[in-house]
N, C-alpha and C positions, 0 to 999 in steps of 0.2 A: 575358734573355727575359721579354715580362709574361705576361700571364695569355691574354690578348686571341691574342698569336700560336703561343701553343699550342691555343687554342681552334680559331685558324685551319689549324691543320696536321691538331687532330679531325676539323672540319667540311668540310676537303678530304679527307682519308679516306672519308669518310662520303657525301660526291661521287663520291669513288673505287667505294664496292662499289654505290652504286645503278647507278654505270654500268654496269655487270655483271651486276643484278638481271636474271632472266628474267620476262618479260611476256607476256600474253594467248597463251601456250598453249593454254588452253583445260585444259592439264592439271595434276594436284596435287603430279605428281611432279617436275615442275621448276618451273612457275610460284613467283615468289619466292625462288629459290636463287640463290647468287650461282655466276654463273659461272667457274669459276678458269682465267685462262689459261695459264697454267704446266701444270694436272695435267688439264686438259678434262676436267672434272668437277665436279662440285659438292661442294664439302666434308661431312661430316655436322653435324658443328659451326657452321655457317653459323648458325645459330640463336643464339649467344652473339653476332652482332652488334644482338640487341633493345638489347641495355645502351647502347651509344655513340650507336644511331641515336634512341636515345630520348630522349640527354641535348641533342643537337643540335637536335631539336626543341622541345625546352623552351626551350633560350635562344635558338632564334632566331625561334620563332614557325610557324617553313615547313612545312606539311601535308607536305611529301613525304618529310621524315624518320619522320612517325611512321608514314603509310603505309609505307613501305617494312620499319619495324620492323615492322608487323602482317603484311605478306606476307609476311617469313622466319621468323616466329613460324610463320603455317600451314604454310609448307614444311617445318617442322622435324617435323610428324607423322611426315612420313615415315622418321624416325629414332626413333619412339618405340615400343618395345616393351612388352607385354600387362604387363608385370609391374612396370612407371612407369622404369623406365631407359632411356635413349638409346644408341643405337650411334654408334661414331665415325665409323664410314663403310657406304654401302651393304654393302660385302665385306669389311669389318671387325665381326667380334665383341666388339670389345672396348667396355665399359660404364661401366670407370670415369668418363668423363670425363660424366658425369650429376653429378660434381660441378661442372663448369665450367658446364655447362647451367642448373642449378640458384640456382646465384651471381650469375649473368647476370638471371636474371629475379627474383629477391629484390632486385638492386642497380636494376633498372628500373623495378619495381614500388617500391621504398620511396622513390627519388628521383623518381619521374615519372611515375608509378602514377597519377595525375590528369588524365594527358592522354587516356584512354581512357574507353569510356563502358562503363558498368555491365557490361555482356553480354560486352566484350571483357577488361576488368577479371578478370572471374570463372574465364574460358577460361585465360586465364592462369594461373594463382592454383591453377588445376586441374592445370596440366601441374607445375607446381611444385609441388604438393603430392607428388602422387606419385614424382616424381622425388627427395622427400626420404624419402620411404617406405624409397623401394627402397635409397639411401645408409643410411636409420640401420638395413635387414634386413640389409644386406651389407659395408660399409665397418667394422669393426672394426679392432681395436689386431692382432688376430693376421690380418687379411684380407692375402693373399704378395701383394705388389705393390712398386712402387715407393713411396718413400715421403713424397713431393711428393702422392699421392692421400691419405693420410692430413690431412697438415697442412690441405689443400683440402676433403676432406670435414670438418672441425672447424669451418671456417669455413661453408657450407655447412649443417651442421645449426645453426648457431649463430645464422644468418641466420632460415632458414627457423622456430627454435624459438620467434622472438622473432615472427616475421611470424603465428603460429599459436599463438604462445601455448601450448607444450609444450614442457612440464619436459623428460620424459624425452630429446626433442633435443637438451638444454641439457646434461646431466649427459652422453651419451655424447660431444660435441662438446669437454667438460671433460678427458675418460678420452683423448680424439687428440690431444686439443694436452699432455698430460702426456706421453703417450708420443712424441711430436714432442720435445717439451724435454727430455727423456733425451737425444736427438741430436745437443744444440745442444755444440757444442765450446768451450775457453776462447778457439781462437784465431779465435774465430767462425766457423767450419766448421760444417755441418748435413751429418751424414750419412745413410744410408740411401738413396741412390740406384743401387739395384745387390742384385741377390741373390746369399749371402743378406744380409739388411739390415744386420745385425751382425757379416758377416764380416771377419775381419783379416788380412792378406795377408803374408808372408815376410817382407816388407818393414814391416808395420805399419801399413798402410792402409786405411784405408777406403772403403767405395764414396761418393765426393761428385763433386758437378757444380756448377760455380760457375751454369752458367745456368739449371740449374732453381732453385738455391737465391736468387738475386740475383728471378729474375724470375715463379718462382711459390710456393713453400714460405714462406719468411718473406713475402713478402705476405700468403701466407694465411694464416700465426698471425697477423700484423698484425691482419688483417682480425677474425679470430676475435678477438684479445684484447680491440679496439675496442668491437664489438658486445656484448660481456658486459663490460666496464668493469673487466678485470681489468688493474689498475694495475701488483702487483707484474711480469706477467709484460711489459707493455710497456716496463719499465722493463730486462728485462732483452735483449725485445729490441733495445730501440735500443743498449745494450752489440754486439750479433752486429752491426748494420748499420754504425755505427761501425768496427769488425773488417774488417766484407769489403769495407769501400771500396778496401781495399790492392790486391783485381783489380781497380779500375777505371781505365781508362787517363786521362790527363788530357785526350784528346778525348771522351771519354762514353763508349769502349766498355770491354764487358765481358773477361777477359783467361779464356777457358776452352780455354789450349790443351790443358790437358794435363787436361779434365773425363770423367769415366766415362763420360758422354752427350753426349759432343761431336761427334755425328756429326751432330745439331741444330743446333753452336753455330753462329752467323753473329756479325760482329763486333760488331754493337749488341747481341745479347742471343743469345735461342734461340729457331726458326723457329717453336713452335706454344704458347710459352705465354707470360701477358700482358705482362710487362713491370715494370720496377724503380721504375713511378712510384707504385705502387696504397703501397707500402712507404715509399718518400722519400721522395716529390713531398707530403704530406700534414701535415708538422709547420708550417711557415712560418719563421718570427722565432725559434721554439723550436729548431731543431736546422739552422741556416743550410747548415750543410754535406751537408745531408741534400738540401736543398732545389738546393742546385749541383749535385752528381749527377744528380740527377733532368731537371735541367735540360740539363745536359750532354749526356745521353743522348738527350733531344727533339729537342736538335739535330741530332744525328748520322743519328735518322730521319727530320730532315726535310731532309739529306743525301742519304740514300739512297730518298726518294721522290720518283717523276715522275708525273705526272696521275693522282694521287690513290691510288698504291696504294703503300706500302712493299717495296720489291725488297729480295730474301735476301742482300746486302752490297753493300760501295762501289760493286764494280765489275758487277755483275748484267747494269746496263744499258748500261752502255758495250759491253762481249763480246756484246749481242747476245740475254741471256739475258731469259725472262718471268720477271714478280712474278707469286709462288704468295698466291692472296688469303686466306688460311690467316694470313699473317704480319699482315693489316691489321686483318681485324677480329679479332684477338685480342687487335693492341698496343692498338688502339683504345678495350678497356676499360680498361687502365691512364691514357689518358689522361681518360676520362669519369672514373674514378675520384678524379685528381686534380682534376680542376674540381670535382667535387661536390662533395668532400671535401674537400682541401688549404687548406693556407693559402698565401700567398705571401711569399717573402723579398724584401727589399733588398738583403743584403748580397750580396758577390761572395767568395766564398772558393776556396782553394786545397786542393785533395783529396789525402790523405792519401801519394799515388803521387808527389804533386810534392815530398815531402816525408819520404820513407819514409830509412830507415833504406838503409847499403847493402848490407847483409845480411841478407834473415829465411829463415825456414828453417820447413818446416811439414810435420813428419813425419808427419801419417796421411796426406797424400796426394806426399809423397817432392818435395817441391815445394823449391825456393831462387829468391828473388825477387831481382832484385840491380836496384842503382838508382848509377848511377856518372854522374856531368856529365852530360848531355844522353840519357842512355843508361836504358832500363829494360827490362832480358831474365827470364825464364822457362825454371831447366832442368830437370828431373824425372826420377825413376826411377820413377815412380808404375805400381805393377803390378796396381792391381786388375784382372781380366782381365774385363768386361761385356761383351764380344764379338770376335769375330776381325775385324782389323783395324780397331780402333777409336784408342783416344790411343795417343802416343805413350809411349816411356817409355826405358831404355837413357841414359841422359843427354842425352837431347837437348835441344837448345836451342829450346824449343817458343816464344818468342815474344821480339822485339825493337824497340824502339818508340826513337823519336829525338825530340826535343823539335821542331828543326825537319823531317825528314822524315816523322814520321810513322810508320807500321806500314814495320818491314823483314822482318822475320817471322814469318810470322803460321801455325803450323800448326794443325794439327785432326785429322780422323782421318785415318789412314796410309794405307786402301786403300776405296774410296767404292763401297760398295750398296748396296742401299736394304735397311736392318734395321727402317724406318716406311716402308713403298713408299708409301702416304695420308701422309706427313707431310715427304716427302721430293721431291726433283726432278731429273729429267734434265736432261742437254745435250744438244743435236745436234751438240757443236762435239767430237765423241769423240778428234779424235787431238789434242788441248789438255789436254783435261781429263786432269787430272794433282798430283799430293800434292804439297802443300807444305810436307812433313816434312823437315825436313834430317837429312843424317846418311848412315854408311857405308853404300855397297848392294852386292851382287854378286847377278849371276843365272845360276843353271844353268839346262838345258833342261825342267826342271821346276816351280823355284823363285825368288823372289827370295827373299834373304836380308838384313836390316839391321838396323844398330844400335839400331833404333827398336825394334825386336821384343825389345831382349835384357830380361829380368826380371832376370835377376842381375848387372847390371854393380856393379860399387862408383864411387861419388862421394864426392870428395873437398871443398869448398869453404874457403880463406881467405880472411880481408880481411887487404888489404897496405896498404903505405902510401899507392899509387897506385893501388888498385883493390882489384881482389877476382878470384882465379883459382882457377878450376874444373876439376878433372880428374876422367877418367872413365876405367877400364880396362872395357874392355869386348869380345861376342862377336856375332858377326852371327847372326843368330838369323833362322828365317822364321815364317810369321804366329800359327803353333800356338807361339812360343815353343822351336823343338827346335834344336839346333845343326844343321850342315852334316854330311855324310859324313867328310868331312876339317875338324875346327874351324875358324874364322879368329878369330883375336883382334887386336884393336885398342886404340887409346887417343884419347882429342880430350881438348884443354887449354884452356881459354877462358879469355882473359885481359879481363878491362875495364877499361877507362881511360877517363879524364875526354877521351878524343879518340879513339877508335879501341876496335873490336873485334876480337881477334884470335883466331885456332883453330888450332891446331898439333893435326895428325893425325899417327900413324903406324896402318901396319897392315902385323900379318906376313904378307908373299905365303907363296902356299906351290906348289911346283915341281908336287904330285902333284896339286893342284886342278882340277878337270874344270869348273870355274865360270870365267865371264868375270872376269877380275880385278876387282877390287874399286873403285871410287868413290867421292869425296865429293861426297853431290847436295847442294847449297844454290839453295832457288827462296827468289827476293828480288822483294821486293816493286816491283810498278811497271805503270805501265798500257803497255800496247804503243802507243798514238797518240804516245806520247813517247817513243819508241822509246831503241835503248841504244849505245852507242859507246865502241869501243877508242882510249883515249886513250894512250900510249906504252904505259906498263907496267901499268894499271888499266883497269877499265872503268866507265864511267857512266853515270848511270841520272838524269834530271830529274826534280825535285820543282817545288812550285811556289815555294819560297821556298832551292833548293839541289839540291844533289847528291849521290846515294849514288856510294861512289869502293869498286868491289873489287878488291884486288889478289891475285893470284895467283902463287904460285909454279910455274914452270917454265910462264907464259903462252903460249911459242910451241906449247908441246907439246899445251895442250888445245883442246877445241872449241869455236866461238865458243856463247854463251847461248841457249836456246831459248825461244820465249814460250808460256807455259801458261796455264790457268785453273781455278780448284777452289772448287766451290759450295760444299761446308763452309768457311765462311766468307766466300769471294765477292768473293777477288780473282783480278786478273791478274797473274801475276809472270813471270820470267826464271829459266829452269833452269839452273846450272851442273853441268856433272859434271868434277870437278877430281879429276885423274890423281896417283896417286899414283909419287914416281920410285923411281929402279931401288933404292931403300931404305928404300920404302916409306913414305914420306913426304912429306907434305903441309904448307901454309902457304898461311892464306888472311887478307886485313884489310881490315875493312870503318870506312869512314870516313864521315861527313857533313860537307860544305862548304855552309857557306851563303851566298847568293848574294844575298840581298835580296829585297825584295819585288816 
């Protein structure tokens, strides 16, 4: 990719939300907001797209970007409270995010700050001022928040201290990003996403989210370190970025199955914060691999975008689903950021997942990465508990990726409500939408119970000669984590091989159970226009370059595959529920054939 066709993917973004701009209302409360078709409403943040539509009009000349940045600049009054912070949304209280607002017009003002004339200049300059007020009265190292708002506000005063020319900005902006880099792990993990910040779990985990940490927290030490020219600490993050390329798939996306805050994740990133180019996209020739990521990932949005706006995953638009414009102009700054900023590479490199080991193992978030032939899965016992029905955990096989098919399993959170009703989205398509968590379920007339729920299962992992196999003894558990009236235990075994995925289940039925027996659901990935076919003893699923092939035991006895869809993340797949027999046990193997191009 050059420079030129990422410019063109900003600059068609930037197409994208004026088309949505409201006009000649006549009123202040909408005039200049962008309209979002997904959540028919205006976002509060609509105001962070000054940064992208300001760089689009720099290099291209066109009055109607920097207009359009001046009219969401005034609409964003509307979110601005007596005491210089911004609300996130009309019926949202919440204030932190006066550091993205903040960062947004520091990054428009210092790159582009010239295309406005004096009087607009200053208006500006004012909202920003106080908006850093209100960050260095309130954003502290002890402020209980998430803690992606830390590393944001460090950057954030750091900008603003240098724009204004004050120390004491500069020294508290020092005190967040010290206390951010307390967080940073050996195995490049950033934790603190999750209360309380420094909790540790049974299990020995941490609260982390690969897509906040990927696409806004180290950006914004990034950012922070840049700005004040502190050398040793870039040095040490390009060590962490280095590290967490291991989630990144070898198509660009991010791999947060199994993240504390994955009820955000989509498969290029996470739905409301900026993106992983402001971090990579920025070194050139110096750090080439930094620079393929970054890349990789533009591709993949400029995949999953149609007339001009970034849809919440691959499949959004196929099923029918709106792009929530929440997602455009947020990534939008990551990409002005890399123009601005960035340098460009040459080289073509291959990322660290193409390459990885076929074992790692990442005990604060109970994680095993496993990379076999053509194969790369994700299984986890990861139990920090950030909300009821959130990641999975129970060993589940929370992601599976094939060289030539592509994503086979892609989970996210177990059961979908809105815990950011403003940051989040419905469907109409309700009897589809449905969890692409795999794993054992049974449901009484009260409860569903699964393995994904269980906190204490134990995992086993070896590497063999031919692979690497996974075992899990485990307990169906419901969404509080509680067992059943009557227990049920189980086990799943996952074998990898340089050809095949295999999963041997047992589970103990139990005679005095008042619950519908028990299930293995496995939804696999695939779009429904391509619809799915019983081929003798398998079933198959087209790709564009092959075939996913599932074989099932005791095939005549189950039901044919159902087609589903689930926004956390934002594909279409095929449900199986695979019967377990009169011994309680299961066999399922998933294969890929390739077919050509």
């Amino acid at each position: 990719m050059e420079r030129e066709e990422c410019f063109d993917l900003l600059k068609s973004w930037c197409d994208g939300l004026i088309s949505y701009q409201i006009h000649n209302k006549g009123d202040s409360r909408f005039d200049g907001g962008f309209f979002c078709p997904a959540c028919k409403m205006i976002h509060g943040r609509s105001q962070d797209a000054v940064y992208p539509l300001m760089c689009v009009a720099d290099f291209t000349g066109e009055e109607k970007y920097r207009k359009a940045a001046e009219a969401v600049f005034d609409w964003g009054i509307n979110m601005v409270c007596d005491d210089g912070s911004f609300y996130n949304d009309a019926q949202s209280e919440w204030n932190g995010i006066t550091v993205f607002g903040v960062i947004s017009l520091c990054e428009a003002l210092n790159h582009h700050g010239h295309l406005l004339d004096l009087e607009t200049k200053k208006y500006w300059e004012q909202r920003m001022k106080a908006g850093a007020r209100w960050i260095a009265r309130t954003i502290t190292v002890g402020y209980k928040t998430n803690i992606n708002y830390h590393a944001s506000a460090a950057a954030a005063l750091a900008l603003a201290g240098k724009y204004e020319d004050r120390a004491e900005y500069l020294v508290q902006a020092k005190e967040l990003a010290d206390y951010c880099e307390n967080h940073l792990l050996e195995n490049g993990l950033f934790y603190g996403e999750g209360q309380p910040a420094e909790g540790v779990t049974k299990r020995g985990c941490r609260p982390v989210d690969i897509g906040y940490n990927v696409e806004e927290s180290i950006p914004s030490l990034v950012l922070y370190a840049r700005t004040v020219g502190d050398l040793r600490l870039i040095k040490k993050l390009k060590e962490i970025l280095k590290k967490q390329l291991v989630f990144m798939l070898p198509d660009g996306a991010w791999d947060n199955s199994f993240g504390s805050r994955n009820y955000k994740w989509t498969y290029w990133g996470s739905r409301t914060s900026d993106g992983c180019q402001s971090a990579y996209g920025i070194w050139g020739e110096e750090e080439p691999v930094f620079h393929e990521a970054a890349v990789r990932n533009v591709m993949l949005y400029k995949k999953c975008s149609v007339n001009g706006l970034l849809y919440g995953g691959p499949d959004y638009e196929i099923h029918g689903e709106e792009p929530c414009i929440h997602h455009t102009f947020c990534h939008a700054k990551a990409l002005a950021s890399m123009i601005d900023s960035g340098q460009w590479s040459s080289q073509e490199k291959e990322l660290p997942s193409q390459h990885a080991p076929s074992l790692l193992y990442f005990p604060e978030i109970d994680v095993w990465k496993i990379s076999i032939g053509d194969f790369l899965g994700t299984v986890t016992g990861y139990d920090f508990n950030y909300m009821k029905g959130g990641h999975a955990s129970g060993g589940t096989l929370t992601m599976l990726w094939h060289k030539t098919a592509g994503p086979v399993i892609m989970s996210s959170m177990t059961d979908y409500w809105l815990k950011e009703p403003h940051n989040m989205q419905l469907s109409l398509k309700k009897t589809q939408h449905c969890s692409l968590t795999p794993g054992i379920e049974m449901q009484s007339s009260q409860k569903k119970y699964s393995s994904c729920y269980d906190y204490d299962s134990h995992i086993t992992a070896q590497e063999l000669e031919d692979g690497v196999r996974i075992a899990v003894n485990l307990e169906l558990k419901d969404a509080e984590h509680n067992s059943a009236d009557k227990p049920v235990y189980g086990s799943l075994v996952y074998s990898f091989s340089d050809d095949e995925v295999i999963i041997d289940g047992e589970i103990q039925l139990s005679q005095e159970s008042k619950c519908v027996q028990p299930m293995f659901i496995l939804p696999i990935i695939g779009k429904h226009k391509l619809g799915i076919q019983r081929v003798h003893d398998s079933w198959e699923l087209p790709r564009d370059r092959g075939k996913i092939k599932i074989g099932i035991s005791d095939l005549e006895e189950n039901a044919d595959p159902t087609p589903i869809f689930f926004l956390a993340g934002g594909f279409e797949a095929w449900r199986f529920a695979v019967k377990a027999d009169k011994n309680g046990k299961f066999h399922v193997a998933i294969q890929v054939e390739e077919t050509g191009v």
